[in-house]
C-alpha positions as CSV (number, residue, x, y, z in Angstrom):
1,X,6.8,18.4,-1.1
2,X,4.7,15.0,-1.2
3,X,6.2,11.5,-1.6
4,X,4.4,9.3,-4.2
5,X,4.3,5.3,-3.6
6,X,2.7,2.8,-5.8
7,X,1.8,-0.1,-4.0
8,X,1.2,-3.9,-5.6
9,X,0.5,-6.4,-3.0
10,X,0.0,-9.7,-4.6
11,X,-1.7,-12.4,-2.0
12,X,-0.1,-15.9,-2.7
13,X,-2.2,-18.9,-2.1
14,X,-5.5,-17.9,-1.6
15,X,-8.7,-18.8,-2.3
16,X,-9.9,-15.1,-2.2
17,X,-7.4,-12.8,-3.3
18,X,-9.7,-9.7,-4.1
19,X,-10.9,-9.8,-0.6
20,X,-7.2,-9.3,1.0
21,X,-6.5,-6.4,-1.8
22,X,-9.7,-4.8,-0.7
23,X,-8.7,-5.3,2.9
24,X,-5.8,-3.8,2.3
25,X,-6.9,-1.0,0.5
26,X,-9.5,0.0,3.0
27,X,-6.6,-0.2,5.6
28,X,-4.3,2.2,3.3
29,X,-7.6,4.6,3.4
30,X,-7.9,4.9,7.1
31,X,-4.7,7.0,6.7
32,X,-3.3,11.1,6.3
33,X,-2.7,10.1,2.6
34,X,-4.3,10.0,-0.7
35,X,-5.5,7.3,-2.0
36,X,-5.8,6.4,-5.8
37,X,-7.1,2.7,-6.8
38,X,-6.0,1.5,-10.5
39,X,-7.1,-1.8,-11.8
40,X,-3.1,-3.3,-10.7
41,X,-1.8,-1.0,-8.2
42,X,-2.6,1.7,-5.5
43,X,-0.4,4.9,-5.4
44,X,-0.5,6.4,-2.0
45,X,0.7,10.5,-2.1
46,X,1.4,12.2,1.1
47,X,3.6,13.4,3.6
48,X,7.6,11.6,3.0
49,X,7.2,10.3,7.1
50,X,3.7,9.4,6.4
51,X,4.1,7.3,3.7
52,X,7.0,5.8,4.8
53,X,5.6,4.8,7.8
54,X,2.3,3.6,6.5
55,X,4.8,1.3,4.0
56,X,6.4,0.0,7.2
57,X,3.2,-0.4,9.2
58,X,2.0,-2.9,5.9
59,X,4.4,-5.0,5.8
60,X,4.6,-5.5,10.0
61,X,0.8,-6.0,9.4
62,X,0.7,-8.7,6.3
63,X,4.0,-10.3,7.7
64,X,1.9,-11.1,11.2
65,X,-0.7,-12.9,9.1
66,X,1.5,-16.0,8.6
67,X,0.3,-15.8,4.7
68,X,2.5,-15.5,1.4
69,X,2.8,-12.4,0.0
70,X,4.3,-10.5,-2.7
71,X,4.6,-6.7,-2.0
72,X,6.1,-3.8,-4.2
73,X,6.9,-0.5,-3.9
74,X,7.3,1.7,-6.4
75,X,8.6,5.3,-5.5
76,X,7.9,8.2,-7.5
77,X,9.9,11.6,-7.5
78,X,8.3,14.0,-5.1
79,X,5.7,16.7,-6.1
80,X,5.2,19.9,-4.7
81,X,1.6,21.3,-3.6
């Protein structure tokens, strides 16, 4: 089985929002998970730990930044492969 997330992260405040979603996105690719870019979201599919982890590691990483953010996550029912 492989969990699906959809992630929206929404900068707040910023002068250049594309360039944090594209940080961000490159950060999500560096990752065991795949990776699927839509024009207001990013769905991440992969192992349940993995994902959950890489969820966790997001947040702990945008919430050092000291910047506002809005971030949701969107679970989807699990897949088989």
């Amino acid at each position: 089985m492989k969990t699906i997330a959809q992630l929206t992260y929404i900068p707040l405040y910023t002068d250049h929002p594309k360039d944090k979603v594209q940080d961000l996105i490159e950060f999500v690719a560096q990752h065991d998970v795949e990776v699927d870019v839509n024009y207001l979201s990013t769905s991440i599919k992969g192992d349940t730990d993995v994902v959950f982890e890489l969820i966790l590691e997001i947040y702990d990483t945008m919430s050092l930044e000291d910047e506002a953010f809005r971030f949701h996550v969107e679970m989807l029912s699990p897949v088989e492969e």
